[in-house]
Each structure stands twice: as C-alpha cells, then as structure tokens.
VMD Tcl script that draws the C-alpha trace (Angstrom):
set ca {
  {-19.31 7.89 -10.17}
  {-21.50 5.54 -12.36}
  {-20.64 2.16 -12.42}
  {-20.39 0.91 -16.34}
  {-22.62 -2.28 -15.46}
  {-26.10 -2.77 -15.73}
  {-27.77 -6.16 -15.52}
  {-29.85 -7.63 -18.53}
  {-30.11 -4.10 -19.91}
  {-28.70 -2.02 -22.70}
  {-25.54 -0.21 -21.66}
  {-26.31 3.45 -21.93}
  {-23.05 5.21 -20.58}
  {-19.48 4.33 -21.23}
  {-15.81 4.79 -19.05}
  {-13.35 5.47 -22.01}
  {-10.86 2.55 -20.30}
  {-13.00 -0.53 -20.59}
  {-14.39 -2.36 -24.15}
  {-17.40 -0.99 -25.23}
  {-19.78 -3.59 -26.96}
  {-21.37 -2.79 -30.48}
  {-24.52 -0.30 -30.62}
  {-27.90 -2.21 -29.13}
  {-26.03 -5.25 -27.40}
  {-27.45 -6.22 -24.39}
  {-24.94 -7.33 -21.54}
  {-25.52 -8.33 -18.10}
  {-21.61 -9.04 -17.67}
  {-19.00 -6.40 -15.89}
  {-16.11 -5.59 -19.00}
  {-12.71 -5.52 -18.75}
  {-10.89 -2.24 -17.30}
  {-14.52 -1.54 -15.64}
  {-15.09 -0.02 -12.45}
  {-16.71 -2.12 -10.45}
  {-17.22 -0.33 -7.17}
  {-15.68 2.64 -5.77}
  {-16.17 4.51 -2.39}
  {-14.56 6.38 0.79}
  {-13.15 4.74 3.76}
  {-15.33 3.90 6.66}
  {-12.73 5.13 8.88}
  {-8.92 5.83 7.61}
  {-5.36 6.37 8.87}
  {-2.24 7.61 7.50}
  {0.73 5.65 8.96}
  {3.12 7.47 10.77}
  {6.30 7.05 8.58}
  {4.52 9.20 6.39}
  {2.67 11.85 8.54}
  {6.12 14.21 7.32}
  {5.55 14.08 3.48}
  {2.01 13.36 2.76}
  {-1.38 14.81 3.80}
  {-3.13 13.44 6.77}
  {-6.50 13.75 4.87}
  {-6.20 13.66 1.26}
  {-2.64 11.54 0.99}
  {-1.18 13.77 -1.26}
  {2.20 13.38 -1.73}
  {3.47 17.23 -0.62}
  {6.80 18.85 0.04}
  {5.07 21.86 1.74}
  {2.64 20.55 4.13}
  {0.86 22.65 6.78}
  {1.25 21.54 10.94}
  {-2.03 21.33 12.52}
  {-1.19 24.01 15.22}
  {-3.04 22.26 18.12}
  {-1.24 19.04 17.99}
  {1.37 19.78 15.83}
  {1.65 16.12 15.09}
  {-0.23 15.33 11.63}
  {0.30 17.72 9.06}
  {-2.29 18.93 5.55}
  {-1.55 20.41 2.02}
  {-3.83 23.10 2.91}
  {-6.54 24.87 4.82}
  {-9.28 22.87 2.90}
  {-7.95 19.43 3.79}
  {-7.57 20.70 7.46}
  {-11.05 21.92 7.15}
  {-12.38 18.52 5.91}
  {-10.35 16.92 8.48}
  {-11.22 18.32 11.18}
  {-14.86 16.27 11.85}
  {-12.42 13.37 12.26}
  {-9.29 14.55 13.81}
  {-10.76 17.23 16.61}
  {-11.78 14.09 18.93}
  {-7.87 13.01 18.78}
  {-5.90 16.46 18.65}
  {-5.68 17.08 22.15}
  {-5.34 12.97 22.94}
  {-1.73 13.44 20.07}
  {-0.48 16.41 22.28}
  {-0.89 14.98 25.28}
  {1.14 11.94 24.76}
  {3.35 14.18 22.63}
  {6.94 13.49 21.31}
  {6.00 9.85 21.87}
  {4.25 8.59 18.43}
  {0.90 6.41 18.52}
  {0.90 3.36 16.76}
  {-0.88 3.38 13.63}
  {-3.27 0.45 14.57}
  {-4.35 2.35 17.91}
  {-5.17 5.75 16.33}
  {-7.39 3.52 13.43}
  {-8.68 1.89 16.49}
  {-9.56 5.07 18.34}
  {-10.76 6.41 15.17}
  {-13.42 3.48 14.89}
  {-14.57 4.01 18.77}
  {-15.03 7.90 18.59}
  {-17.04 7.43 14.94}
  {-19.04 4.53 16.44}
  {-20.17 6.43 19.69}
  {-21.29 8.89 17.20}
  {-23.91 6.71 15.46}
  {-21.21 5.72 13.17}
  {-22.94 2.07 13.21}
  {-25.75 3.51 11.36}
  {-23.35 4.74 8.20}
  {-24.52 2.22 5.37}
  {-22.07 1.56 2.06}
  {-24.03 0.44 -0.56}
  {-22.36 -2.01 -2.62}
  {-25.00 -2.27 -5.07}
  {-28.56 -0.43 -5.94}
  {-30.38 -2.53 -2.80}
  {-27.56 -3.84 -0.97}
  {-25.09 -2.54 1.45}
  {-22.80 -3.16 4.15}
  {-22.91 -1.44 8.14}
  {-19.35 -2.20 10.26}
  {-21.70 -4.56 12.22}
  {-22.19 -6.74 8.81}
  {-18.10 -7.00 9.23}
  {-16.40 -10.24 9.64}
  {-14.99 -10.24 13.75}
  {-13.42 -14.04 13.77}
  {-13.66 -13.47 17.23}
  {-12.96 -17.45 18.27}
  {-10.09 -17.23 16.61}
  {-8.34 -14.26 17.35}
  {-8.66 -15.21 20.92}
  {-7.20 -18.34 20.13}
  {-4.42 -16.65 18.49}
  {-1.49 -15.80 20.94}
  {0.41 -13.32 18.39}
  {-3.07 -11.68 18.20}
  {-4.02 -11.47 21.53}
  {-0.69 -10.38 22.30}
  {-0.77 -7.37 19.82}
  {-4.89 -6.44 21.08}
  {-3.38 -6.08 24.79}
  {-0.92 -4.01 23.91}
  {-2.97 -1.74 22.01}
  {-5.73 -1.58 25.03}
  {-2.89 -0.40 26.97}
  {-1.99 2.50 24.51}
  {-5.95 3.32 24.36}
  {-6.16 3.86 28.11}
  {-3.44 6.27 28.16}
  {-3.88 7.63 25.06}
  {-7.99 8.01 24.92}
  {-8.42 8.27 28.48}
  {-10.96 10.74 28.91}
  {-13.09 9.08 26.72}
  {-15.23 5.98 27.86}
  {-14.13 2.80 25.76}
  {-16.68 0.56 25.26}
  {-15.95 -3.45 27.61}
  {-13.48 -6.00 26.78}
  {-15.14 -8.18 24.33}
  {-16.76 -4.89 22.56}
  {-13.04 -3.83 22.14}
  {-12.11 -7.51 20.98}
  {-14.73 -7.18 18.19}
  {-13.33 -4.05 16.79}
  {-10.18 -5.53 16.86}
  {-10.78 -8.20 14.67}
  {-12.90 -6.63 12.03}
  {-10.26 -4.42 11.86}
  {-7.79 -7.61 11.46}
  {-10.10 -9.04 9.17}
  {-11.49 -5.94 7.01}
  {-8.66 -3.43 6.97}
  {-6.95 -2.97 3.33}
  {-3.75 -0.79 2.43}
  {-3.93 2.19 1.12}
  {-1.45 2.45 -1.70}
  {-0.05 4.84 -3.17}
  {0.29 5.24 -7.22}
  {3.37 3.20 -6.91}
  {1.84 0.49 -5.48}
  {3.32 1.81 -1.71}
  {1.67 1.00 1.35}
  {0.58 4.88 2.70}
  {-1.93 4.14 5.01}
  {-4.75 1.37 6.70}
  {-8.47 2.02 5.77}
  {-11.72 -0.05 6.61}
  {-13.79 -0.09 3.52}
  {-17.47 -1.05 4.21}
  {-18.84 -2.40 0.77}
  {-15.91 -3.63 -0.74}
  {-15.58 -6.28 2.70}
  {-18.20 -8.07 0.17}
  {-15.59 -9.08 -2.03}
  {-13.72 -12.61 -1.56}
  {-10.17 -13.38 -1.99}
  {-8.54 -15.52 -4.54}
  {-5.14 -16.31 -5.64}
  {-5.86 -15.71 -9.42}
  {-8.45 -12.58 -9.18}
  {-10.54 -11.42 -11.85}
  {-10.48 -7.57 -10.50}
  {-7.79 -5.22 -8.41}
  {-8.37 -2.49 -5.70}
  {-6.62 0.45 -6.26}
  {-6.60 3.77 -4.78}
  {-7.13 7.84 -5.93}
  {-5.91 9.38 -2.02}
  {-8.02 7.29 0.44}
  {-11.14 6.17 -2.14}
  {-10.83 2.57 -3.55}
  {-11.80 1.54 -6.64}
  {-12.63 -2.35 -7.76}
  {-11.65 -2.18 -11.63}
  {-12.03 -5.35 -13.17}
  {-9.03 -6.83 -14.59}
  {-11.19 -9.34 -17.10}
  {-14.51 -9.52 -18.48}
  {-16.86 -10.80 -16.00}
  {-19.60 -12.59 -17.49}
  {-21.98 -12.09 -14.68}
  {-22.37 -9.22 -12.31}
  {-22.56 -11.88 -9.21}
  {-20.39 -10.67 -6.23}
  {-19.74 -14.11 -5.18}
  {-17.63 -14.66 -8.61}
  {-15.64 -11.56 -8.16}
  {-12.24 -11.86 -6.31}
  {-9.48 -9.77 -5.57}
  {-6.42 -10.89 -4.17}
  {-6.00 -9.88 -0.03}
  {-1.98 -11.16 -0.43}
  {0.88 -10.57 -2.61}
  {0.49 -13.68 -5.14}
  {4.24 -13.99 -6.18}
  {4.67 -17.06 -3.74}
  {4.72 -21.02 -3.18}
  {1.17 -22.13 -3.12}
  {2.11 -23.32 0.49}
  {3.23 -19.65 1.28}
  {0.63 -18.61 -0.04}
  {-1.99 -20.54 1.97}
  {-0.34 -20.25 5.01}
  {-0.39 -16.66 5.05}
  {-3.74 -16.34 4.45}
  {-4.70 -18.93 7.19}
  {-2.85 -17.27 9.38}
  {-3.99 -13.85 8.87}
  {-7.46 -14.67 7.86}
  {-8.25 -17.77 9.24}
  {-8.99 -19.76 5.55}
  {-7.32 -22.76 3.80}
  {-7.79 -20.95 0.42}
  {-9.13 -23.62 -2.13}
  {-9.00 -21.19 -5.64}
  {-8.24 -23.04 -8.81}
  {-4.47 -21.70 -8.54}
  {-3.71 -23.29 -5.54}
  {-5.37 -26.62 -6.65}
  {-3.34 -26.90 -9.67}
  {0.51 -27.47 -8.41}
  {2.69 -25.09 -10.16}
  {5.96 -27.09 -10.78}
  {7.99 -23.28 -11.65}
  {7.84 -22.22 -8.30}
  {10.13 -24.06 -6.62}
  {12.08 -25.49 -9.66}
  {15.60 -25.92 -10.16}
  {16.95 -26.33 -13.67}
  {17.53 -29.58 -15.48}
  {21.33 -30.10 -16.65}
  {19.94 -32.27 -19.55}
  {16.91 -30.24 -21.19}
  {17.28 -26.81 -19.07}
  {13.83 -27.80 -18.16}
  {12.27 -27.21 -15.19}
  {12.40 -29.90 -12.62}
  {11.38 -30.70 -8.88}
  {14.38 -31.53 -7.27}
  {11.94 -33.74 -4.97}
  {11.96 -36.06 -7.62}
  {13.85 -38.96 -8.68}
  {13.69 -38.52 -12.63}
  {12.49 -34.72 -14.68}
  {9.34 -34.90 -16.00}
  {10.22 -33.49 -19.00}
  {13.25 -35.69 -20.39}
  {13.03 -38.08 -17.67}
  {16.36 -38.56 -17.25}
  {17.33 -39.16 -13.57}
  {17.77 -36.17 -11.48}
  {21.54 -36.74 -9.75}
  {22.38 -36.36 -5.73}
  {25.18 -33.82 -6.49}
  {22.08 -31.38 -8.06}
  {20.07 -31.98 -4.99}
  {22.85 -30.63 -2.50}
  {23.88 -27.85 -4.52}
  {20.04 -26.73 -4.92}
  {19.69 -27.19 -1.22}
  {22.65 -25.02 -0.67}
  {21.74 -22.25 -2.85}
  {18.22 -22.20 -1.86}
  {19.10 -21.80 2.05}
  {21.64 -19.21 1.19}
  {19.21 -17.28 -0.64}
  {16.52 -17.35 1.98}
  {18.81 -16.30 4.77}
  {19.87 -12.93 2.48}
  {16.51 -12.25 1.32}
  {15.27 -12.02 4.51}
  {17.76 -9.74 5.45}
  {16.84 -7.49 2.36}
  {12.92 -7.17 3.10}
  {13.13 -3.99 4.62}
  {16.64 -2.46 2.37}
  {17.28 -4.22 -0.90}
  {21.60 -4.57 -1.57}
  {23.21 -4.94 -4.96}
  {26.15 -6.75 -4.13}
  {24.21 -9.36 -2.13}
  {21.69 -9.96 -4.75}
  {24.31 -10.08 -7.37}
  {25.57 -12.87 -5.04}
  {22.67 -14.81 -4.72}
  {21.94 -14.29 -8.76}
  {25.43 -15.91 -9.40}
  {25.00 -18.64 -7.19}
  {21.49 -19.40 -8.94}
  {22.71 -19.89 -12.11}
  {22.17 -23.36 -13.81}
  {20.97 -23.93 -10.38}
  {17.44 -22.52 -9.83}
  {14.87 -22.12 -12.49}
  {14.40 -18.79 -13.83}
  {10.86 -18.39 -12.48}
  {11.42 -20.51 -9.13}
  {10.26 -17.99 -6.37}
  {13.33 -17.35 -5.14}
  {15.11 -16.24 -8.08}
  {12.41 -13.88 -9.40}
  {12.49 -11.99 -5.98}
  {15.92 -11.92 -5.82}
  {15.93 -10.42 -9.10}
  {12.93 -7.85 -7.82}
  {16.00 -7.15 -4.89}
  {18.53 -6.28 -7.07}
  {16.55 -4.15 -9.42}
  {15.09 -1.85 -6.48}
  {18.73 -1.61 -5.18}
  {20.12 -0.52 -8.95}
  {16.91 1.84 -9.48}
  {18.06 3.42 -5.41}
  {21.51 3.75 -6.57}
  {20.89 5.36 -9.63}
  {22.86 2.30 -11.02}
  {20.50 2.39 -14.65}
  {22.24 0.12 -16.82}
  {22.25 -2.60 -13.87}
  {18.52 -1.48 -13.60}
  {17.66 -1.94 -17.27}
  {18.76 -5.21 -17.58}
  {17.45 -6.29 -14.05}
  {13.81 -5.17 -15.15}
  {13.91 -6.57 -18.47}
  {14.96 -10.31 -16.10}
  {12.28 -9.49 -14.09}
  {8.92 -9.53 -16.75}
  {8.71 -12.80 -17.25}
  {8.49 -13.34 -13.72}
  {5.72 -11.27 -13.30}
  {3.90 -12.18 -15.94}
  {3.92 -15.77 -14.60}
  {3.00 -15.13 -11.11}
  {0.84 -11.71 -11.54}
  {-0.36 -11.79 -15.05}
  {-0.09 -9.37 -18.02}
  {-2.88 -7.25 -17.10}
  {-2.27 -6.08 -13.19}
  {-0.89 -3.06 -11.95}
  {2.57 -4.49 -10.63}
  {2.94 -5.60 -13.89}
  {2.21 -2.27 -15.94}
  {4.24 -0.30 -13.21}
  {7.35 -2.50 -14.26}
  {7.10 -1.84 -18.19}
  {6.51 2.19 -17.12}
  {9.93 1.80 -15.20}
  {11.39 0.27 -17.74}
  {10.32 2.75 -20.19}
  {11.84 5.59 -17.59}
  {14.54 4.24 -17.43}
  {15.35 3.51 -21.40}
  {13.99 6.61 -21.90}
  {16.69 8.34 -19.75}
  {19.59 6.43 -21.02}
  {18.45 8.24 -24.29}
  {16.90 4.63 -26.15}
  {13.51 6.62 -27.08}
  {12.37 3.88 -29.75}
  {12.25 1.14 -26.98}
  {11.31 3.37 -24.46}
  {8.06 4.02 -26.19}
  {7.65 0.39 -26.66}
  {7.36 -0.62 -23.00}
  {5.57 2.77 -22.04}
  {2.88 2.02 -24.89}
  {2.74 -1.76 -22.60}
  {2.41 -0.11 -19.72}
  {-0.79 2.36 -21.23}
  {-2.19 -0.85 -22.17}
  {-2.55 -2.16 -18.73}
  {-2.55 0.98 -16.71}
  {-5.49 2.06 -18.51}
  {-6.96 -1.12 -17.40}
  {-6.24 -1.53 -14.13}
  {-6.41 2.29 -13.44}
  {-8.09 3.97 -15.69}
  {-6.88 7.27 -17.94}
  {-8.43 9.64 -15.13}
  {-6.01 8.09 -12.65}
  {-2.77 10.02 -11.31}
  {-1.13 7.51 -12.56}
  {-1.81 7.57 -15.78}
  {-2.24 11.42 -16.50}
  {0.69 12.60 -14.70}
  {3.39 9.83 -14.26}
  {2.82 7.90 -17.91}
  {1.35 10.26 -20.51}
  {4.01 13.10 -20.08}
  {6.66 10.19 -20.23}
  {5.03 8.75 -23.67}
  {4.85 12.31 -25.09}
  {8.39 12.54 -24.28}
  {9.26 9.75 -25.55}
  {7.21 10.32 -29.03}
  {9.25 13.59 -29.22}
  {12.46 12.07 -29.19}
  {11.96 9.14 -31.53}
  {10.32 12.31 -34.08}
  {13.23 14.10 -33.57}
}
mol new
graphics top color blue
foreach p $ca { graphics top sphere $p radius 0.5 }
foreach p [lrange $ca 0 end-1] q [lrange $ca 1 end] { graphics top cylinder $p $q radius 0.2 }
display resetview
C-alpha cells in the first residue's frame, strides 16, 4: 500500500480517510487519519485460547474452521490459509503432536517460531520502514543486562528453555546467551495482535514498526487487518521525523505512577513524555463537599475553593479507595454487576468522577451489563463512561470510537434510532480515523449499523 506522505513534495495520491490539502500545496507533514506504515509480522502466533475459533494464519474470526490433519492442534478457514501456512507451521507440526493433548505455551511456540525462521536465513529478512531505511531482528532492542537482572524474567526464560528442549528437541537450539537474546527482543519488540474489538488474539514481532517510540499521549495508533499492522496517525504530524512519532506500548487509562512503573518494569524506561511531567490532579481525586471540585485528598486545603479538606473525608476516601482496589482486582479477568454496582455506590460524593478508579469501575460494570444482555444498565453505564475516556484516551482513538459504536448498538436495539445514529455518526468520525473506511471495522461492523439506523429514523 502507498503511504499518503511524501517529504517537501506535492502530494500526488490520496487515502479517502485522512484531510486532503488544497490543489498544488506542498506538505512535508504526515495528516491526520494517515497511514503511516503498514507491514506483515516478522514472525507471528495465535494464542492458544483462540486456536478453536479463529484461523491460525489469517485470524479470521470462523465458526467452521478446518483441523490441520497432521497435528490436529491449530486449525484454518480453508485450504488456502493452510497452504500459506504451511512454510511456517511444517517445522512445528510434528513437534505439536508429539507433545500432544498437553498445549505449548504461546511464548515458546513464538519462540520456536523465531529459531526455525532464523536458522533459515531469517536474519537476512529486511522491513523497510522508509524508502532507504529498514530494520533486520538483529537491529532489535535485546536489554540483555537487564533481563538477566530481572528475577520474574529469568524465571519465565528458564521455564520456557525447558519447554523448548522437550518440545523442539530434534532440532539444534542455538547456546544460552543466543537463546537469552531472542528472549528479550521478543520481551522488548513483541506487540498484540488485536482483534477489531480491540481483543488481544495473538503476539507478533514487527520489524519496522520496533522504530517507533512510546509515549503516554501518542500522536499515532497501531492497529491490525488479521496479522498486518498499520501506524495511522491519530493527528497531523508536521514533520515526517520518526523520532517525533509515538504510539503508546501501555494502556494509558492510569496514575502517571502506574503508568511509569509499568513501563519500567516491562521495558526498562522511566518514561519522561509531556503527560507524565504535567501532574494530572483527576486521577486520583476525590470530590470536594464544598465546590464538587476535584481535590487531592493529600492536601490540607482544595485548590479550587480552598476551603480546608476535613479528616472524616480522608478516612472515608481511604476506605472506599482500598475497597475498590481489592474488587477490581478480582474482576480483571470476569467483570460482575452487583460488585461494581457496589463499588459505584460507595464512590459517590466520594471519588471524583474521572479518578482512575471510578472510571474503571464504571468500564467493569458496563462489560458485565453488555455480557448479561442487561441493555438499559448498559446504556446508561456507557453514556458514564465517555467522559472518562475522553480524558484519559482522547476523542480521536480507537477505544474511544469503539465505545460511541456500542453505544449506538445498543440504542439502536432498544429501538432509540435518532440517538443511535448520533453516536454511530461519532464513532464514523473516529473510526475512519484511526482505521480507515477499508477496515473490517468500519465496512462490516459500523456502516450496516448506520444504514440501519438511517432506515429507522426515515421510517
């Protein structure tokens, strides 16, 4: 695909999803809803929770899947994908029946993946990146000091050279610190591959998009059609400079000391981005009972009416906040109504309604309404939820636009077509953006939901 940039010369080609300047205009810049960069995995894995419903090649989400008859362990939405496959998956079909009913771990078959492709001159593949520049997996980031000085690491790398041994054992693996090296690029490098909900589906290692630096407050997205990536850009970007385009390696709807902890502990850097420099009071606030303001409860007075900030506030924010940490931890994996309606009513007057905790226990107890089919809970626990991600994510990003096209779903089955059209023309806005109108996303989830909904409100 063409990329819609060209440096200091006059753009001659257009994607229909990003501005297009007036006739003759020169622009070096990268333009809103662009895409910046898009290319196949280096080496790609579908994760094993998923091996039943979704192709082990192309991802696609299929009810009537085909068994590869040799191994009988991943599974394709037809001969062609097997075909394609099979340049990839023949070195590991006899390794998956021999350790057969017991299931590899997802990070060992990436990592055996990565070993078989790199004894096959893999480590000559180039991704270009740009016209003259490109990445090889050597170019890739190992942080080598560190993850040996990382116990949790470590711990995890052992215990995936055991499954290797077992699992690849007719194959020569390459020495420790060889192993060690793949290990952490693999740490460092890997992205999720998501699905068109925004779902974790599988682990990737993209070559040319490694380039790309993280930031708190990006100015582009990855997002994914099957295993390819694209980099859309989520602004205008004056300059095409790769060191001044960021996307975000961590879900941003946290603490700025969540936030940066996370990331050093994953990836090894105190992130300095102008988000985390500037303290955002919101999230951690709890609400003032004078001006309904937020306040930090670490303070002695608000910094809004300045009136002081009393003890019996501090306890009961205390208290709340520890009660909803303990039950949001319990929901990270299965998300309960009746303990998020808990929380929610213990919040009120209490926490600020975009402090971190309440927005997420909000997110909770709309994915438990939309699970139980509960849609009037669900309607009014999305429409709670926007201004909380349009504080921590922004207007324009995909979380964002998936929430309005949910909304719109929803309002659009409890039979309110008029606003249903309103939050599904939002959600166009910033789909189209962040995605792009050739996306599955946008073709085949939104546009058959805003014809819909145009039909009603004519009828």
């Amino acid at each position: 695909m063409k990329i819609p940039i060209l440096a200091n010369k006059q753009i001659s080609y257009y994607d229909k999803s990003m501005k297009i300047p007036k006739k003759n205009t020169v622009y070096s810049g990268v333009l809103q809803g662009a895409t910046i960069l898009t290319t196949k995995p280096f080496v790609f894995v579908l994760k094993s929770y998923h091996r039943y419903d979704h192709c082990d090649h192309c991802f696609k989400n299929d009810e009537k899947l085909l068994k590869c008859a040799g191994c009988h362990y991943v599974y394709y939405c037809n001969r062609v994908c097997q075909k394609d496959s099979w340049s990839i998956h023949k070195s590991e079909c006899m390794n998956l029946k021999k350790i057969a009913p017991r299931v590899v771990p997802d990070a060992a078959r990436l990592m055996a993946r990565l070993i078989v492709k790199l004894q096959k001159n893999g480590e000559d593949e180039r991704d270009y990146y740009d016209k003259y520049l490109y990445r090889k997996f050597k170019d890739l980031m190992t942080h080598y000091t560190d993850i040996k000085n990382d116990p949790k690491r470590m711990e995890h790398f052992v215990s995936i050279c055991q499954v290797l041994q077992e699992y690849m054992c007719d194959t020569t693996l390459p020495n420790s610190a060889e192993l060690l090296a793949i290990f952490g690029r693999i740490c460092i490098n890997s992205y999720n591959i998501l699905d068109s909900d925004m779902n974790s589906i599988g682990v990737g290692i993209y070559l040319g998009p490694s380039v790309i630096d993280h930031s708190c407050k990006p100015n582009a997205i990855a997002v994914f059609d099957g295993t390819t990536i694209l980099i859309r850009a989520l602004e205008d970007i004056p300059i095409l400079d790769w060191s001044q385009i960021h996307i975000s390696y961590i879900d941003v709807l946290n603490t700025t000391e969540t936030r940066r902890a996370e990331l050093q502990r994953v990836y090894y850097f105190l992130c300095e981005c102008s988000k985390c420099k500037k303290h955002d009071i919101f999230t951690t606030a709890a609400v003032c009972p004078h001006c309904s303001g937020p306040c930090d409860i670490t303070k002695e007075s608000c910094s809004k009416c300045t009136k002081k900030i009393d003890d019996h506030l501090k306890e009961k924010f205390k208290e709340v906040t520890d009660f909803t940490a303990q039950y949001l931890e319990t929901m990270k994996s299965v998300a309960y109504l009746d303990i998020s309606k808990k929380c929610l009513k213990k919040q009120i007057n209490v926490l600020h309604s975009l402090n971190v905790q309440h927005v997420r226990t909000i997110e909770a107890a709309f994915d438990a309404a939309v699970n139980l089919t509960y849609w009037e809970d669900a309607e009014n626990f999305g429409i709670d939820l926007l201004p909380g991600y349009i504080h921590y994510y922004g207007e324009i990003h995909p979380l964002t636009g998936l929430l309005y096209l949910m909304i719109g779903k929803i309002k659009l089955h409890l039979g309110k077509s008029k606003a249903a059209l309103e939050m599904l023309t939002k959600a166009g806005k910033i789909i189209n953006i962040t995605h792009g109108e050739k996306h599955v996303l946008y073709k085949e989830n939104l546009r058959p939901l805003i014809c819909q909904a145009v039909a009603e409100n004519q009828h």
